[in-house]
C-alpha positions as CSV (number, residue, x, y, z in Angstrom):
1,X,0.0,0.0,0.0
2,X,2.0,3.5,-1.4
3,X,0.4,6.6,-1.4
4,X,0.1,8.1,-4.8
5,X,-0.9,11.7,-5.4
6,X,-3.5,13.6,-6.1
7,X,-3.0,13.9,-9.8
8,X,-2.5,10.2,-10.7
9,X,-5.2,10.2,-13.0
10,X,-6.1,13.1,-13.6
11,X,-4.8,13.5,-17.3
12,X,-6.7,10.4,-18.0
13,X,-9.4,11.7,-20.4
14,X,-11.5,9.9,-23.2
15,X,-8.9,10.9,-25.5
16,X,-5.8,9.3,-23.9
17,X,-7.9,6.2,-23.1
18,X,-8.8,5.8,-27.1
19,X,-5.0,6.9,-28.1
20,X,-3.7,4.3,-25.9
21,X,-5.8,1.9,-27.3
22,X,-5.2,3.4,-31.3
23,X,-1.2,2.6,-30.1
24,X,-2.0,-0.8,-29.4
25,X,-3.8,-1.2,-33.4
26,X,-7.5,-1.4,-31.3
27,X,-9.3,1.1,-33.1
28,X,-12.4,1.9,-31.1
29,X,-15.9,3.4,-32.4
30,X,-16.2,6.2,-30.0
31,X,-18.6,4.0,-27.3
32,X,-16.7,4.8,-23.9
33,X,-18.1,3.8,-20.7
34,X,-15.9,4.1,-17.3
35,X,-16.8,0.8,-14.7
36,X,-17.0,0.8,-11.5
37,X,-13.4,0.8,-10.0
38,X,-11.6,2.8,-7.7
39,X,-8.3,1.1,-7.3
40,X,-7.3,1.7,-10.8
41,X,-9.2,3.4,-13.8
42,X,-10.7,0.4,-16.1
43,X,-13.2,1.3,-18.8
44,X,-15.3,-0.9,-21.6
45,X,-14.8,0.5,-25.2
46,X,-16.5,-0.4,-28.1
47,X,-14.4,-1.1,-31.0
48,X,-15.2,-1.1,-35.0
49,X,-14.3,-4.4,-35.7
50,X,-15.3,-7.0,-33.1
51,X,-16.8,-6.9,-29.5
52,X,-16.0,-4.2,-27.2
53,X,-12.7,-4.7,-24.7
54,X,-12.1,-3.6,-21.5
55,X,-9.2,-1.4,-20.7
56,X,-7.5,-1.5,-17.3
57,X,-5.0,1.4,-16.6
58,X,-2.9,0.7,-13.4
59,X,-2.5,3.2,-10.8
60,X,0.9,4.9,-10.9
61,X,3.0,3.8,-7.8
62,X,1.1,0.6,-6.9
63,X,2.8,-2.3,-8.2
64,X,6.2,-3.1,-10.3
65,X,5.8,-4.2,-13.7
66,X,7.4,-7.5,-12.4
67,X,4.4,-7.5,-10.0
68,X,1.8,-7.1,-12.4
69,X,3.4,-9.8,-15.0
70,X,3.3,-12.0,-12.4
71,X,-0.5,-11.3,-11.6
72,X,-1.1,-12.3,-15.8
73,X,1.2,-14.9,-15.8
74,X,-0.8,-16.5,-12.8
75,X,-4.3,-15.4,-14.7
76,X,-2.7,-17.1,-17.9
77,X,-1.6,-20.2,-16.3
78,X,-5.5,-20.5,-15.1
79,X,-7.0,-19.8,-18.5
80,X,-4.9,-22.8,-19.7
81,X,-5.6,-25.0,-17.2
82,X,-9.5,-24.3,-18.5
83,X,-10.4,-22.3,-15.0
84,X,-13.1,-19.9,-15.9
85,X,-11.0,-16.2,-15.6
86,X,-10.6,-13.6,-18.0
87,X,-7.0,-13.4,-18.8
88,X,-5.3,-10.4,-20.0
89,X,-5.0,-10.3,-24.2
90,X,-1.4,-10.8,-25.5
91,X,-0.8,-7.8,-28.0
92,X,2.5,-7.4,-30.0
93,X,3.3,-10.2,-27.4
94,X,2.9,-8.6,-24.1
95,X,0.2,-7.8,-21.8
96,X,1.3,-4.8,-20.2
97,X,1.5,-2.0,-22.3
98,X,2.6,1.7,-21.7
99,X,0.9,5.0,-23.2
100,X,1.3,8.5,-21.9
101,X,3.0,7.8,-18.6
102,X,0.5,5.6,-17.6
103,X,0.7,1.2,-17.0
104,X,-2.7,-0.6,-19.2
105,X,-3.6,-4.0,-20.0
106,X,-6.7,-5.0,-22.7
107,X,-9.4,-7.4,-21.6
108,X,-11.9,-9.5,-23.5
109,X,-15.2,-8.4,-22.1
110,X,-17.2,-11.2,-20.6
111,X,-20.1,-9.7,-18.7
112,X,-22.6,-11.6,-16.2
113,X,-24.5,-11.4,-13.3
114,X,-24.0,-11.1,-9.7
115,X,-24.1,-15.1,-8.4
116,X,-26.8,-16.4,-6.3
117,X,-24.8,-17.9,-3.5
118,X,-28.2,-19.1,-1.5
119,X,-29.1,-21.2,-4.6
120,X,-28.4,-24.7,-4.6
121,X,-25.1,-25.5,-5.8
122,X,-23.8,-22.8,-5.9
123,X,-21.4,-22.5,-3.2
124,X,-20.1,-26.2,-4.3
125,X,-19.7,-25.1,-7.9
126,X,-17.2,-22.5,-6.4
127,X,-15.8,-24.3,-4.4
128,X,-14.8,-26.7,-7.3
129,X,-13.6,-23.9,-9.3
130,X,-11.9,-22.5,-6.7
131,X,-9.8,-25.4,-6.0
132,X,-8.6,-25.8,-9.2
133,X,-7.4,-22.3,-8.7
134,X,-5.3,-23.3,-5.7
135,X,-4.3,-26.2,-7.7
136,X,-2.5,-24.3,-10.1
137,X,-1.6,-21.5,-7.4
138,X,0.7,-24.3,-5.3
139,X,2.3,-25.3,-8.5
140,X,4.7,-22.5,-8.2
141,X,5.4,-19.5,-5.8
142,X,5.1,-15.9,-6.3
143,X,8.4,-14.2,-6.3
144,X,7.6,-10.7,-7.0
145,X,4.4,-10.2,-5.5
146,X,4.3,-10.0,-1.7
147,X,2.0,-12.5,1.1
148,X,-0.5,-11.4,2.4
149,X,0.5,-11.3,6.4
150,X,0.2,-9.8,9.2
151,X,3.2,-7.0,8.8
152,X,1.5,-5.7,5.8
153,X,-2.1,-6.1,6.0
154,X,-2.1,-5.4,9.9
155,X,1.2,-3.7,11.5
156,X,2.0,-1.7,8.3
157,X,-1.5,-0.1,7.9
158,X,-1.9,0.2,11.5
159,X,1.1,2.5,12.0
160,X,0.3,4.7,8.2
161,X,-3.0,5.4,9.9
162,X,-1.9,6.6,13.2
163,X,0.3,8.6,11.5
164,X,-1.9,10.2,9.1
165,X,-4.0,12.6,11.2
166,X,-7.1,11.1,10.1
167,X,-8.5,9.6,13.2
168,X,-10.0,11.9,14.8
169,X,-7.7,12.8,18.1
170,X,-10.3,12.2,20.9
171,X,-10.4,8.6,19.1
172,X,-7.2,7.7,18.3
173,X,-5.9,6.4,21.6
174,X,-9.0,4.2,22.0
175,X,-8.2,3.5,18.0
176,X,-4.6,2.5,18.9
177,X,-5.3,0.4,21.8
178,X,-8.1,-1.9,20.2
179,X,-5.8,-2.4,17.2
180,X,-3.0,-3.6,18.7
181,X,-5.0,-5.8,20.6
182,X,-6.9,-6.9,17.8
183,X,-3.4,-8.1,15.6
184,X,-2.5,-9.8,19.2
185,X,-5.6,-11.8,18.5
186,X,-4.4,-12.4,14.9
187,X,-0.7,-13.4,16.1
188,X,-2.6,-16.3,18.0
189,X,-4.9,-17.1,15.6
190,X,-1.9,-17.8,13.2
191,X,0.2,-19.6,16.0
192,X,-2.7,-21.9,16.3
193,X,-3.1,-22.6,13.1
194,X,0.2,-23.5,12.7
195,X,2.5,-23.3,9.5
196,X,0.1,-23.3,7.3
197,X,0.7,-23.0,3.2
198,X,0.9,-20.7,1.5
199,X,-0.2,-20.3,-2.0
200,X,-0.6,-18.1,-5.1
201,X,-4.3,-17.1,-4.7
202,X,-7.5,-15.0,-6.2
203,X,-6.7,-12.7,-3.2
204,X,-10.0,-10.7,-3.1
205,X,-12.4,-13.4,-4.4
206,X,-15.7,-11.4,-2.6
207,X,-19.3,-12.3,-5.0
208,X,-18.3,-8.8,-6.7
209,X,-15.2,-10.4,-8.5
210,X,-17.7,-13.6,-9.6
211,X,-20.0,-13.1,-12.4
212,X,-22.5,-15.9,-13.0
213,X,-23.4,-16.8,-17.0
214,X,-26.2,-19.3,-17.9
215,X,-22.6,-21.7,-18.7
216,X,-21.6,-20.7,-14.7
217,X,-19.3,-18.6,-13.0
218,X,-16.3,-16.7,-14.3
219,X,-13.4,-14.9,-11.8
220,X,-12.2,-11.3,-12.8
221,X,-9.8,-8.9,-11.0
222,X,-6.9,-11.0,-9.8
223,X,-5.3,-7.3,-8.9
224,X,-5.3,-8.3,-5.6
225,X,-3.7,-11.6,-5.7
226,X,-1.0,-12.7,-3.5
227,X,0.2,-15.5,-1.5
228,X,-2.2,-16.5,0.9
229,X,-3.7,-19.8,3.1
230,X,-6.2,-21.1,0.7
231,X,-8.9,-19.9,3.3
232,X,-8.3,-16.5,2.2
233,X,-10.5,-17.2,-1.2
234,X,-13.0,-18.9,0.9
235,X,-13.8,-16.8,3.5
236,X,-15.2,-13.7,1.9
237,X,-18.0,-15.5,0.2
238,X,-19.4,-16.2,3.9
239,X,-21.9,-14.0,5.5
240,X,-24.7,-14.0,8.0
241,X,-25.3,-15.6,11.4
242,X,-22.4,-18.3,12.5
243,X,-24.8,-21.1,11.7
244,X,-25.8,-19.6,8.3
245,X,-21.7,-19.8,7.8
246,X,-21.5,-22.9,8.6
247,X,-24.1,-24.3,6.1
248,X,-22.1,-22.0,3.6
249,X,-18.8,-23.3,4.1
250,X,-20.1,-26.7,4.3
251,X,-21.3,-26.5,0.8
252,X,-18.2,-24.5,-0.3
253,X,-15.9,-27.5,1.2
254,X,-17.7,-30.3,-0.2
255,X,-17.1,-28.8,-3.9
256,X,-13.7,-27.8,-3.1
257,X,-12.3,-31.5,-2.0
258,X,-14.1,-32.8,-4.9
259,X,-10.4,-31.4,-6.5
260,X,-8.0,-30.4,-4.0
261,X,-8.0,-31.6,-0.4
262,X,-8.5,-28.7,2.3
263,X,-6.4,-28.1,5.6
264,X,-8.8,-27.5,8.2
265,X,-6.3,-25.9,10.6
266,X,-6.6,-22.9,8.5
267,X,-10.2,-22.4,9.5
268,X,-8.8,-20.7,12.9
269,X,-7.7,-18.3,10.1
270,X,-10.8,-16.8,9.6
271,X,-11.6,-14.1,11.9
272,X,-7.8,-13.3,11.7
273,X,-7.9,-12.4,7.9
274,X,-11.1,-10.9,8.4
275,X,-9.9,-9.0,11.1
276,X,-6.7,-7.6,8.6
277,X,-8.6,-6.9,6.1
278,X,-10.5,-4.3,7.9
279,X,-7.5,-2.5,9.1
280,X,-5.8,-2.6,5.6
281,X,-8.9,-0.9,4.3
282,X,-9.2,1.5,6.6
283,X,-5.6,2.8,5.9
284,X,-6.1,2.1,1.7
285,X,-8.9,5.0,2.1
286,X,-6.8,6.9,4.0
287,X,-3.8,6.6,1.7
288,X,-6.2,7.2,-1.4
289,X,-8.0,10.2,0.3
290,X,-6.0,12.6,-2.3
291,X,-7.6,10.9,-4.9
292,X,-11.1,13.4,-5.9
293,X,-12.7,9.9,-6.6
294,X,-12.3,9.2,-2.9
295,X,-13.6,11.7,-0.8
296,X,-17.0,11.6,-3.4
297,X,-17.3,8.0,-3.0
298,X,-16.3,7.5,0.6
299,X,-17.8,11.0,2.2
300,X,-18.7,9.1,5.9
301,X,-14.5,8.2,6.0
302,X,-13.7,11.7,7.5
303,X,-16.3,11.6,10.3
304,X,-16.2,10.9,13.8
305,X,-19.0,8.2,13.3
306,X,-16.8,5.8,11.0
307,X,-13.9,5.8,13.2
308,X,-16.5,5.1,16.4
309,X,-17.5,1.9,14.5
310,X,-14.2,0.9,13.3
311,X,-13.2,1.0,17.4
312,X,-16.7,-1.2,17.7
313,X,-15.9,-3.8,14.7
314,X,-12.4,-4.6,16.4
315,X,-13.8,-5.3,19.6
316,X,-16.3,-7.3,18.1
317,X,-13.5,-9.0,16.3
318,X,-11.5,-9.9,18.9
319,X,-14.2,-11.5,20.7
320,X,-14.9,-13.4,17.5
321,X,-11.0,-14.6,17.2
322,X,-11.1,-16.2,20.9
323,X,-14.4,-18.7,19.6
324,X,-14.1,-22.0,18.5
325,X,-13.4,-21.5,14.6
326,X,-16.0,-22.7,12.1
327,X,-16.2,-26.1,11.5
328,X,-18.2,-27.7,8.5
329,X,-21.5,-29.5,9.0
């Protein structure tokens, strides 16, 4: 997580996007619509031969080139292996182009719908696909891209934020004294757990990155990927009351070992990566705050409120890490 200024994107007009694209021999039609991301600037463009593609421009400072190969060499290792993904398109033999200072990679556009995870079969459909993922993942590491861990998804962010100035100063010691105790919780979370595996992974695999086709699912936006325990791609498709999560990961587990055979030890993992992922994006809003798209999107970041839940959510988290971890039906 690197701060980037204000003015990352902000000579990113229609007419770079089609240039870029002109550079690359994709010669659109004119059709330009900007989708919903806030990480980096991705929009779908209709071309005048063919179906429209998506274009994915990389925000400046984020991650290496090496970093970002290594995300499409992972998505292109999938798409071989017949996983349902949408892998980057290989132009004058690469994927990662340059135009105009900024980093962009061309998509086919495969759109969908937003799955039905209470359906029957779903979750086991998933779950299959899913391990197939983390079957190719564990066939080699990540050497470029970082792990996911507690230094820098839980100490790192921890210290930016009580850094930054933006938690508000009556809060911050009762801020700074929950978290701390919170990535205590996740320390013993892990040291239960174990040395667990870890593998190359979706990373961020919530129902938003699924889109559901009448042939079935598809994963998109492996921007987040790194190395991970394989519970990291399972956990964020849970929700609702424990016993509703239970049911849920039951049905996610029995499609998963149909492929790839699952260590329950990482289960005690859950409330731990939960539990980091809310202080990481607490301090990627506050590193991103410069950015105009921020403060329109996020306007209830800067009060008093959000950081009086934030201090709520970590108690309620560390509670949560002390239960018995989920176990399958």
């Amino acid at each position: 997580m690197t701060p980037t200024p204000s003015h990352s994107f902000s000579d990113l007009g229609p007419d770079t996007v089609l240039d870029a694209l002109d550079s690359l021999g994709l010669y659109s039609d004119g059709r330009l619509l900007a989708l919903n991301s806030y990480e980096n600037r991705v929009y779908q463009v209709g071309m005048e031969q063919g179906p429209p593609v998506v274009v994915k421009f990389y925000r400046p400072q984020r991650w290496s080139d090496a970093e970002i190969l290594e995300e499409h060499c992972f998505v292109a290792a999938l798409h071989e292996f017949e996983v349902p993904v949408v892998a980057p398109l290989r132009i004058h033999d690469a994927t990662l182009h340059q135009h105009a200072g900024y980093r962009l990679a061309v998509f086919p556009r495969q759109g969908g719908r937003a799955p039905e995870l209470d359906a029957p079969g779903t979750l086991a459909w998933i779950g299959r696909l899913m391990a197939r993922i983390h079957t190719v993942g564990a066939a080699e590491p990540f050497v470029a891209r970082p792990a996911l861990d507690v230094e820098s998804f839980g100490v790192a962010p921890r210290q930016w934020l009580l850094e930054s100035g933006m938690i508000p100063a009556e809060l911050r010691d009762s801020w700074a004294a929950i978290s701390a105790q919170a990535l205590d919780g996740v320390r013993r979370c892990e040291q239960r757990a174990g040395d667990v595996r870890r593998i190359r992974l979706h990373g961020d695999c919530h129902a938003g990155n699924l889109l559901w086709t009448d042939a079935g699912p598809h994963f998109v936006d492996f921007d987040d990927s790194r190395s991970a325990p394989a519970i990291q791609d399972l956990w964020m498709l849970l929700s609702g009351e424990r016993s509703d999560m239970v049911r849920q990961l039951s049905d996610l587990l029995a499609g998963y070992e149909e492929f790839r055979e699952f260590d329950p030890r990482e289960l005690v993992l859950i409330e731990a990566l939960r539990t980091l992922r809310l202080l990481h994006y607490s301090a990627w809003l506050a590193m991103r705050w410069e950015d105009p798209a921020f403060p329109a999107a996020f306007p209830w970041f800067a009060s008093v409120r959000y950081w009086q839940d934030r201090i709520l959510e970590l108690r309620e988290q560390v509670a949560l890490m002390e239960e018995p971890p989920l176990w399958p039906a």
